[in-house]
N, C-alpha and C positions, 0 to 999 in steps of 0.2 A: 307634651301633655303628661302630668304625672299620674301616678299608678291610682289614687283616689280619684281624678277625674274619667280615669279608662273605666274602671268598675263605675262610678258612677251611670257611665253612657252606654255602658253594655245591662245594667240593672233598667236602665228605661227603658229595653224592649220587653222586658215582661211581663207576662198580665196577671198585674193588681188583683182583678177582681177578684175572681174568687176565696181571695184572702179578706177581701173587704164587706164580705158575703158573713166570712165567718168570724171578722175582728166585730161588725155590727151584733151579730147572735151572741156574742162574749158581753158583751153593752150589755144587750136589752136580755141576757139571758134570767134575769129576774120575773122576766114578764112574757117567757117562751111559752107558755099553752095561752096569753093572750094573743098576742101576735102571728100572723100568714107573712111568712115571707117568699115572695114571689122574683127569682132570679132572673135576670134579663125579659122581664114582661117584653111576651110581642104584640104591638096593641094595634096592625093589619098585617094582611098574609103578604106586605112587604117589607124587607129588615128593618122597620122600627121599632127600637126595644127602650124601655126603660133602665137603665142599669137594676134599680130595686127599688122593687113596690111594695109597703109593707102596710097589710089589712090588720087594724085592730078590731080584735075577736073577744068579748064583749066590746059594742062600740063606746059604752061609758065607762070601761076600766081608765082610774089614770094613771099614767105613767109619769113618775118622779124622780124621773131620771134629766139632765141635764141638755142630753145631746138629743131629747124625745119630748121636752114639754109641749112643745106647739103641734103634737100630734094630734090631727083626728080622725077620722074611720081612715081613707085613704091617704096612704103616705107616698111620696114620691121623691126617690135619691137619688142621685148624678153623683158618683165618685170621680175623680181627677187621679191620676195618678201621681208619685210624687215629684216626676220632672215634669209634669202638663200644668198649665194653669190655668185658670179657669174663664174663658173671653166672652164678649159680649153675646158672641154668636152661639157657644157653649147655652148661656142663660136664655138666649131667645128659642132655641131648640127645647131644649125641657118645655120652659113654659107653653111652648107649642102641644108638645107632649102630654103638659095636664089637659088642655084645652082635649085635644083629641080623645084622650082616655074618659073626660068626665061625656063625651058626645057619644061616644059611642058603646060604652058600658053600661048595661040596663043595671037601673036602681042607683048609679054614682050620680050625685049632683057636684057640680063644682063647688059648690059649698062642705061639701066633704074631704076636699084634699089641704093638702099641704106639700111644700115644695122645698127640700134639704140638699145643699149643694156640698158638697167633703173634699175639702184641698187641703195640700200641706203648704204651700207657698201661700204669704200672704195672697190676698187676693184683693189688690189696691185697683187692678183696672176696672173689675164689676163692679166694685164700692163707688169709684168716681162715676160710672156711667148710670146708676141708681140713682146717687145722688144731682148730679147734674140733669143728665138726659131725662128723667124720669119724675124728678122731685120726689123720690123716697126717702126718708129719714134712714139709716142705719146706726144701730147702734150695736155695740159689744157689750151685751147682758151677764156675763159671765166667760171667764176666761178663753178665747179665742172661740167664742160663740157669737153670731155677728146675727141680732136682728134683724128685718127687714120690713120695712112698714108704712102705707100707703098702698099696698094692694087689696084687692079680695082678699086672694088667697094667701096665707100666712106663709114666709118665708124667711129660712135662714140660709146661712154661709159657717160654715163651720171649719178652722182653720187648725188641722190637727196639731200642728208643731206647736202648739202653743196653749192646745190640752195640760188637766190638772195628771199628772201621774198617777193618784191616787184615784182618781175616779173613771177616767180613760184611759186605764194604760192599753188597752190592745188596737185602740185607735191612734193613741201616740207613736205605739211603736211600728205602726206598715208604715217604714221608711226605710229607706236606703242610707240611711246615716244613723242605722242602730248603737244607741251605745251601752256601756255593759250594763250598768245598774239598771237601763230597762231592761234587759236580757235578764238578770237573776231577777227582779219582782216577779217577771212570767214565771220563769222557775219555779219562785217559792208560791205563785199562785196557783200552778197546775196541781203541787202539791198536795195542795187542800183540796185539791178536788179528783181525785186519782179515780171516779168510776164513770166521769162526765166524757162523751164522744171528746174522741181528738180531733183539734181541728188543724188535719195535713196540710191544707190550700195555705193555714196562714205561715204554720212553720220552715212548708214546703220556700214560699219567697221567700221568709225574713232569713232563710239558711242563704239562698242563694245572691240575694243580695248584700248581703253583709256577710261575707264568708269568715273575714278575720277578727269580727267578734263572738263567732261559736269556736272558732278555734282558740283563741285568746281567755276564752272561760276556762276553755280545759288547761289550757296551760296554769292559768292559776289554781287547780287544785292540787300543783306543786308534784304532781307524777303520782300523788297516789290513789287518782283514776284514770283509767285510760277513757278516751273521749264516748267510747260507748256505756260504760259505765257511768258517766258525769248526767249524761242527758236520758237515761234511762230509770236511773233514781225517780231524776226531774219529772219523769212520765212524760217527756214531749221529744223521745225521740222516734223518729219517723217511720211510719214501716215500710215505706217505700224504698228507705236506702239499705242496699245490699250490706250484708255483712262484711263482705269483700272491700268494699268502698270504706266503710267505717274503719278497718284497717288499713287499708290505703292511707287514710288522712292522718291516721295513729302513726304510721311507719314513718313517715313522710317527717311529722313534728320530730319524733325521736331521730331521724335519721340529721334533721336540719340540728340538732340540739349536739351530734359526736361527731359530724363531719361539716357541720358550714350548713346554715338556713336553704342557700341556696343549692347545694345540692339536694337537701330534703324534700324542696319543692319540685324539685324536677323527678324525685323517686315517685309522688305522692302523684304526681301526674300519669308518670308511665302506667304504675297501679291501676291510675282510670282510666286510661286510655285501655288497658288490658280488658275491663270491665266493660267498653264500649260505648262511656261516655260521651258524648258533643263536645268536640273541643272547645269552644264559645263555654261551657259550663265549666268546663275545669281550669279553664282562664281564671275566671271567676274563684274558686276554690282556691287556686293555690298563690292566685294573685302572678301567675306568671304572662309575658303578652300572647298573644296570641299564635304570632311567627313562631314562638319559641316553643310553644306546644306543636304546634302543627309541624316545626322541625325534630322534634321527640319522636313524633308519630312514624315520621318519615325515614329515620334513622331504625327504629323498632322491625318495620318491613325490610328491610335492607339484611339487617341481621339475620334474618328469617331464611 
C-alpha cells in the first residue's frame, strides 16, 4: 500500500463534521444573521440526529447563493465524508428524517423543508436509483450541483469535488486530497478577513488530513519563514497547536533539509511524541508508518 493510500485510510476515520458545520457558515456567511444553524439536530430522545438543520430567519430572505438556492424556511443536510458515499439507504434515512422532523415539530409543515445531500465522490449509485427506481429526473444545474425533481420536497446532491473554486472554495477544499493552490486561496481569503471568528474544526482536519500540503507551503517560502510565521501572517493558524509542536515540525523540515528527509521525520516525531501526541496523529504529520513511530516511542522509554 503506498504512503498516499496509508494517509488516505487513516484521514477516513476522522470526523468531518464539524469542519463541515464550519466550511457551510463560510458559504452562507453572507447571510449569517439570516440563517439558524442547528448541529446534529436530535429530532427524539433516541440517537436520531440530523447532521445540519438550517432555519431561514426571515423566512422570505433569499439567498443567492449556489449551493442554497432551493432553500426554504426548513433546511435539511446529510454531509458524507469524503471516503463515504452516499447509498440508497443513506437517502431513504434522511428522507425519513424530514418525514419525521416536519411530524413532529410544531409550526413545520413538510412543505417547508428541503433536502441537501454533500459528497465528494460522484455519487452515480443515488443518481441511478432516483432515476430508475423512482422516475425522478436529475439534473446538474450548475457545476457539480445535482437537481432532484419529482418530489414534494425539493432536493439536491451536491458533489463537492467538482465545485467552482471561486465560489466554493471552503467546500471544495474538506478533502483529504488538498492541493496547494486551494491551500493559498484560504490563505489570501482569511486575509481579508483578519477579525472574522476562526474556524478551528475546519483547519483543525484539513491540517490533519493533508499534512504534506501545510508543510509543503512552508517549504516554498523558501526558508524565509519559519512554519509558524507562514500561517500566522495567514491568520489561520490554530491555537490549539502547542508552540512546542510548531517547532517540532520546524525542526523536523530543517533537520530533513542537512541531514536526509528521513531523518528529519523521525526527529519531528520524537518532538511529538515528547509532546504527547497519538501516535496514529503523528503518523499522519510526518507521513512516517505507524510501526515506525510506535518503534520511536519505544526506543525513547528505553533510553530513559
Amino acid at each position: 500500500m503506498s504512503k498516499k493510500k496509508e494517509t488516505d485510510k487513516s484521514a477516513g476515520k476522522l470526523d468531518w463534521h464539524p469542519a463541515f458545520l464550519q466550511a457551510i457558515k463560510q458559504e452562507l456567511s453572507d447571510y449569517k444573521d439570516s440563517l439558524e444553524f442547528k448541529y446534529q439536530y436530535q429530532l427524539t430522545s433516541e440517537p436520531l440526529r440530523i447532521d445540519l438543520l438550517i432555519i431561514k430567519k426571515p423566512k422570505q430572505v433569499k439567498i443567492d447563493k449556489n449551493i442554497a438556492r432551493i432553500f426554504r424556511t426548513e433546511n435539511i443536510l446529510e454531509y458524507k465524508s469524503p471516503d463515504i458515499s452516499l447509498s440508497v439507504k443513506d437517502f431513504l434515512k434522511v428522507y425519513a428524517y424530514a418525514n419525521l422532523y416536519a411530524a413532529m415539530t410544531p409550526k413545520v409543515k413538510f412543505s417547508d423543508l428541503t433536502i441537501t445531500f454533500i459528497v465528494t465522490r460522484h455519487p452515480r449509485e443515488i443518481i441511478k436509483y432516483l432515476e430508475k427506481a423512482r422516475g425522478y429526473k436529475v439534473e446538474e444545474t450548475s457545476l457539480g450541483i445535482y437537481q432532484v425533481t419529482g418530489d414534494y420536497v425539493p432536493i439536491q446532491i451536491i458533489e463537492t469535488k467538482k465545485l467552482s473554486e471561486d465560489e466554493n472554495l471552503w467546500l471544495k477544499s474538506l478533502t483529504n486530497d488538498l492541493e496547494i493552490r486551494n491551500l493559498d486561496a484560504i490563505i489570501r481569503n482569511r486575509q481579508k478577513s483578519p477579525g472574522e471568528a476562526f474556524p478551528d474544526a475546519y483547519f483543525n482536519i484539513l491540517i490533519r488530513a493533508n499534512p504534506e500540503v501545510f508543510l509543503e507551503v512552508q517549504k516554498m517560502a523558501n526558508g524565509a519563514m519559519t512554519f509558524e510565521e507562514v500561517f500566522t501572517k495567514a491568520g489561520i493558524i490554530p491555537q490549539w497547536i502547542e508552540r512546542g509542536i510548531e517547532q517540532g515540525i520546524e525542526q523536523g523540515i530543517e533537520r530533513g533539509i542537512e541531514r536526509g528527509i528521513e531523518q528529519g521525520k523521525e526527529k519531528t516525531a520524537l518532538n511529538l511524541l515528547a509532546k504527547g501526541m497519538p501516535i496514529e496523529e503523528i503518523a499522519q504529520i510526518t507521513e512516517l508508518p505507524i510501526e515506525k513511530v510506535r518503534a520511536l516511542g519505544k526506543g525513547k522509554k528505553q533510553k530513559r
